[in-house]
C-alpha positions as CSV (number, residue, x, y, z in Angstrom):
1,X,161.0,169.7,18.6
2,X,164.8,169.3,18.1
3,X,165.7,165.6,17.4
4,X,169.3,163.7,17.9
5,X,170.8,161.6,15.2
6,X,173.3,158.9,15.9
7,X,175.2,158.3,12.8
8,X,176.1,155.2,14.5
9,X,173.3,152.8,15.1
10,X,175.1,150.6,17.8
11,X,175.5,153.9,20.2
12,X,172.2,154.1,21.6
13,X,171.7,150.3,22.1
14,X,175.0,150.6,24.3
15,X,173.7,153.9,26.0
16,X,171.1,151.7,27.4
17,X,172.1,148.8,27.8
18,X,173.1,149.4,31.4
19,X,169.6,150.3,32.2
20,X,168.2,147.1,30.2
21,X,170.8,145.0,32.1
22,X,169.1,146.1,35.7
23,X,165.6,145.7,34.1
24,X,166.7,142.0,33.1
25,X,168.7,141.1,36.2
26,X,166.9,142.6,39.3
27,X,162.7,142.7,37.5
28,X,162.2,140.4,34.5
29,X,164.5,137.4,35.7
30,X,163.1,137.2,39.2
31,X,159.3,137.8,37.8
32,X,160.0,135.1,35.3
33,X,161.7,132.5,38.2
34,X,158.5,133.2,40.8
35,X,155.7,132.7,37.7
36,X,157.7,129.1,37.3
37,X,158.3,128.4,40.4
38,X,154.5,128.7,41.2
39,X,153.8,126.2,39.4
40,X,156.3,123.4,41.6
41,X,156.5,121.9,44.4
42,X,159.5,121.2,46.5
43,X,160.3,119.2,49.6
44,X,161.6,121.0,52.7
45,X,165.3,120.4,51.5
46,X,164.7,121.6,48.0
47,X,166.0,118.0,46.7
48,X,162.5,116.9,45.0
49,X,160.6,119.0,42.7
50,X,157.9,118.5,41.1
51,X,154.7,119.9,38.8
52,X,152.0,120.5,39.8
53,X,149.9,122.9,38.1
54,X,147.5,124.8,39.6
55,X,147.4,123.8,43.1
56,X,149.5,126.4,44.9
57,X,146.9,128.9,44.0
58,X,144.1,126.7,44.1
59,X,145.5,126.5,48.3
60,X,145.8,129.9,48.6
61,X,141.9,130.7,47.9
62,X,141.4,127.8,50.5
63,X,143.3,129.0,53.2
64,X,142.1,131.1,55.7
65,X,145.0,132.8,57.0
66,X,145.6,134.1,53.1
67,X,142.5,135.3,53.4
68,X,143.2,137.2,56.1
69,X,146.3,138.7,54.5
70,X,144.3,140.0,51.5
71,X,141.8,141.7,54.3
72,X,144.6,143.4,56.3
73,X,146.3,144.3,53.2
74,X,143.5,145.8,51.9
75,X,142.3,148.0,55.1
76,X,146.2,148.6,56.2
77,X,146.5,150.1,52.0
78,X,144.0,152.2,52.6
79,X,144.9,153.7,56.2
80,X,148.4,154.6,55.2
81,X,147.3,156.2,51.8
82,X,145.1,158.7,53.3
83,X,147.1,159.1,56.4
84,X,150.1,160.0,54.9
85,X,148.5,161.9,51.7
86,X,146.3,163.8,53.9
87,X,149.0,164.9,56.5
88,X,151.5,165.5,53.7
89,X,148.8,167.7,51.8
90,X,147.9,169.8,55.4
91,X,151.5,170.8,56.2
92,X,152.2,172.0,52.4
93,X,149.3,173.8,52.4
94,X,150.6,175.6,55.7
95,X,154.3,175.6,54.3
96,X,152.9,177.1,50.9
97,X,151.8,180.5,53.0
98,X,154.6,181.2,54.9
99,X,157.0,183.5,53.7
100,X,160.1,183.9,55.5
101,X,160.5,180.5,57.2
102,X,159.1,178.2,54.4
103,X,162.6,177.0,53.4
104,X,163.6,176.0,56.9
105,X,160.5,173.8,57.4
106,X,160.7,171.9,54.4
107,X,163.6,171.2,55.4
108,X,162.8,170.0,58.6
109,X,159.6,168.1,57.1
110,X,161.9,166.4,54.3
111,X,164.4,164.6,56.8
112,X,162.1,161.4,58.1
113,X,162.4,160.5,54.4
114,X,165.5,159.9,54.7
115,X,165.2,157.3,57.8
116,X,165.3,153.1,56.9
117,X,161.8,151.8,57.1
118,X,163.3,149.4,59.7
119,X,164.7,152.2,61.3
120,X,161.0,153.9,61.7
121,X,159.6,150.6,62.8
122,X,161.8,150.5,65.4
123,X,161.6,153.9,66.6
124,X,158.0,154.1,66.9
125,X,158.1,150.9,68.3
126,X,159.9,152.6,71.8
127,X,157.6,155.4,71.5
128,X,154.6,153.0,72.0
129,X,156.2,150.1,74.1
130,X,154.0,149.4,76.8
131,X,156.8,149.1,79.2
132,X,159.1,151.5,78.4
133,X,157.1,154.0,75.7
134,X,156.0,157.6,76.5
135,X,152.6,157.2,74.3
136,X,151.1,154.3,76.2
137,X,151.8,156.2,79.4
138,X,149.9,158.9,77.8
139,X,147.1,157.1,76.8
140,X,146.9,155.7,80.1
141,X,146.2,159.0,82.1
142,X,143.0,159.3,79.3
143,X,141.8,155.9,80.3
144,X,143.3,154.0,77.3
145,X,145.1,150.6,77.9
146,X,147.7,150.7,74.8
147,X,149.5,147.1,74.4
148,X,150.4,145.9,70.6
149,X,151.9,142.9,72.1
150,X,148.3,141.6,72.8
151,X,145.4,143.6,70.8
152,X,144.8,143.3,67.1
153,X,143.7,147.0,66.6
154,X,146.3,148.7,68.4
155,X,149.0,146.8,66.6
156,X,147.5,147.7,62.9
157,X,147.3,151.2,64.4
158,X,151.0,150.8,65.2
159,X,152.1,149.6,61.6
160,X,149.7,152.4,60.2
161,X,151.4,155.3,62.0
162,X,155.1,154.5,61.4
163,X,154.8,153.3,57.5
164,X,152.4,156.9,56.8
165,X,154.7,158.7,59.2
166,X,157.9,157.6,57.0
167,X,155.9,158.5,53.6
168,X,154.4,161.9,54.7
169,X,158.1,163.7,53.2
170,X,157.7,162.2,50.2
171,X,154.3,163.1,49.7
172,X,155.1,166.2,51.0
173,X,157.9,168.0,48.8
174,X,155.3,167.3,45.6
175,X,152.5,168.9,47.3
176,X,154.6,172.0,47.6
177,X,156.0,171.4,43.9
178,X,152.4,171.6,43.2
179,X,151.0,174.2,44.7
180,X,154.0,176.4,43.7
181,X,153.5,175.9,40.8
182,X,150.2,177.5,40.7
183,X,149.6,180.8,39.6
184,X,148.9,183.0,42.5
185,X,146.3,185.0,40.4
186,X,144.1,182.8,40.5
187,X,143.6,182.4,43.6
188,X,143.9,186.6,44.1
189,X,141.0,186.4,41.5
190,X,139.1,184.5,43.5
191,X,139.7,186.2,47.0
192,X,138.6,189.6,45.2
193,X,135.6,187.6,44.1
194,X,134.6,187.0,47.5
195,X,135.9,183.5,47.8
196,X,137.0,182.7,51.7
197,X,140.2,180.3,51.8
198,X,138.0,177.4,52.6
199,X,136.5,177.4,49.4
200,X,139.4,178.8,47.2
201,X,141.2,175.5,48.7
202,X,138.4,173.7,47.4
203,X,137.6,175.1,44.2
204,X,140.7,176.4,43.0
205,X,144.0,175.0,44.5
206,X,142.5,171.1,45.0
207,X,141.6,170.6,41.3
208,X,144.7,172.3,39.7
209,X,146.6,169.3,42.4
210,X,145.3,166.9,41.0
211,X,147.8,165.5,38.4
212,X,150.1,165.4,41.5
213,X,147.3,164.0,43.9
214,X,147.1,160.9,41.1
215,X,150.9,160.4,41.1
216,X,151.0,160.1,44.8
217,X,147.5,157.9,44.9
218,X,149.6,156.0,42.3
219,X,152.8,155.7,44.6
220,X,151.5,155.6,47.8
221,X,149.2,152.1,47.1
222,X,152.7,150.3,45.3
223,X,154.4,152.1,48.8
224,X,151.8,150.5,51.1
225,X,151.9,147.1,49.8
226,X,155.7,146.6,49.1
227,X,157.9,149.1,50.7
228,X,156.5,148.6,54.1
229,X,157.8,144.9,54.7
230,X,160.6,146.3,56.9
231,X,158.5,148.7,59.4
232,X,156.2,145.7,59.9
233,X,159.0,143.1,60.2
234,X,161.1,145.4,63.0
235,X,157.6,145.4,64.9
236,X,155.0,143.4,65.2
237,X,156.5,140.7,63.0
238,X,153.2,139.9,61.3
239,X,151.0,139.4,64.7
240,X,149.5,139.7,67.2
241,X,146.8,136.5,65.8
242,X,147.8,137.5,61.6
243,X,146.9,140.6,62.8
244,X,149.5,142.6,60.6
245,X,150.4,139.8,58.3
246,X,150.6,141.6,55.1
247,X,150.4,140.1,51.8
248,X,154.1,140.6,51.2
249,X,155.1,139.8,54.9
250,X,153.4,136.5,54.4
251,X,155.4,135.9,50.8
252,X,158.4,136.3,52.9
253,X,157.4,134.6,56.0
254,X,156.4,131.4,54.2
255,X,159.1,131.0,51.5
256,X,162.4,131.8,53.9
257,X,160.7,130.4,57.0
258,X,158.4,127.9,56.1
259,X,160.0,126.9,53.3
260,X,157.0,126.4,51.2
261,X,158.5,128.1,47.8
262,X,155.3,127.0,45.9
263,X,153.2,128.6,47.8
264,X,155.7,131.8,48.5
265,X,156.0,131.9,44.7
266,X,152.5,131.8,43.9
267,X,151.1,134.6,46.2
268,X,153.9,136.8,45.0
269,X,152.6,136.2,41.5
270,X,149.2,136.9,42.6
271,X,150.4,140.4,45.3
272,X,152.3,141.4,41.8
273,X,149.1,141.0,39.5
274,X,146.8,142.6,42.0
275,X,148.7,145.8,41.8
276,X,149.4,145.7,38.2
277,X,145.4,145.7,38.1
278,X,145.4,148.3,40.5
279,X,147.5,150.6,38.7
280,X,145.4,149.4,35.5
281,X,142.6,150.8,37.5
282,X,143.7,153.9,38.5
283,X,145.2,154.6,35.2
284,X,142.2,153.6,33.2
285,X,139.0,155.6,35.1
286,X,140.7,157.4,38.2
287,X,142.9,159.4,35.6
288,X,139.4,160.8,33.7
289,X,138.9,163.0,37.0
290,X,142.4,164.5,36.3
291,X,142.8,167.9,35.1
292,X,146.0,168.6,33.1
């Protein structure tokens, strides 16, 4: 492998140091700033500060409505994952044998990637309003009352279908990377062998996805439990009853409007070490299963 010398040992240090700059400024400084500030206490006017230790967390394992948050973080990670992965993996697979029009619907299946979050939230929010949405009406002449305003379930459903439906591009364009990228001989092989697609889907073309299957397990987990702050905030703002309330809604919702930066600090040290573990995790026994 060719290597580059730099006769001058200052270049590369200044060739990143724009890169190291962003690292410092936007990750490492605000990291550092919420690990010390979980440790204080200020009043509502941020006049009086003081230390106090442990406490902010010791009040988060004692409050029920965190609780709750790690629960609906937990099943809400979970639905969007396999929503979007699974969706995004079905219409590659059916992209990946057309011919003629593949190109045109990728390109039709790549532009919800490029809507806001808050722009998703809010347009699936008219398409299930239950005054003026098209869905509930729908649901309705099948015998299903839809209202988000008022039922737990159907406003987790709500949050579920717009943050997967905003994901399902991403996921989608390195699902047909991958299976591009794998030889077609193989699967020929197998079809002469007697193989029917089900099982050349199964055998063949889902183990040689899985490097990119782990990337996107990877992605779509950090997706769930940061990225989709907007989509929830532009709908059910957290409710009905803490029915949405997210682990990183709630850091928002009680340092900027409860104005309780302990205890905002603190569960955004403990959202950031839960999915440093969880990438750990992954990382550590999930890639094993991988086949390079």
């Amino acid at each position: 492998m060719k290597r580059t010398l730099f006769r001058n040992q200052l270049l590369p240090w200044l060739l990143l140091a724009p890169q190291l700059a962003i690292t410092l400024v936007f990750f490492l400084w605000p990291a550092a700033q919420a690990i010390r500030q979980s440790f204080l206490r200020q009043d509502a006017f941020g006049i009086n500060t003081s230390f106090v230790g442990l406490s902010n967390f010791q009040a988060l394992w004692n409050s029920p409505e965190y609780l709750n948050a790690l629960q609906v973080t937990a099943v809400f990670a979970v639905l969007v994952t396999v929503l979007s992965m699974g969706f995004a993996l079905l219409l590659a697979v059916a992209v990946d044998r057309m011919i003629r029009s593949a190109s045109i619907y990728t390109t039709l299946l790549v532009w919800p990637y490029a809507v806001a979050p808050a722009v998703a939230g809010i347009l699936w929010w008219f398409i299930f309003n239950p005054t003026i949405g098209i869905m509930p009406y729908v649901l309705d002449m099948v015998g299903y009352d839809w209202n988000h305003i008022s039922s737990k379930t159907d406003a987790l459903l709500l949050v579920v279908i717009a943050s997967a439906w905003k994901q399902i591009s991403y996921n989608f364009l390195f699902f047909v990377a991958g299976l591009q990228s794998i030889p077609a001989s193989l699967r020929e092989a197998a079809a002469i062998d007697g193989a029917g697609p089900v099982r050349r889907f199964f055998d063949i073309t889902l183990p040689l996805l899985s490097p990119t299957t782990f990337f996107l397990l990877v992605v779509n987990i950090v997706y769930a439990m940061f990225d989709t702050f907007a989509v929830i905030d532009a709908t059910t703002e957290g409710g009905p009853a803490q029915a949405t309330n997210i682990l990183v809604y709630k850091v928002y919702f009680d340092g900027f409007v409860g104005q309780n930066m302990g205890s905002s600090a603190a569960q955004s040290v403990v959202l950031m070490g839960i999915v440093i573990a969880l990438t750990v995790v992954q990382f550590r026994w999930v890639e094993k299963k991988v086949a390079y």
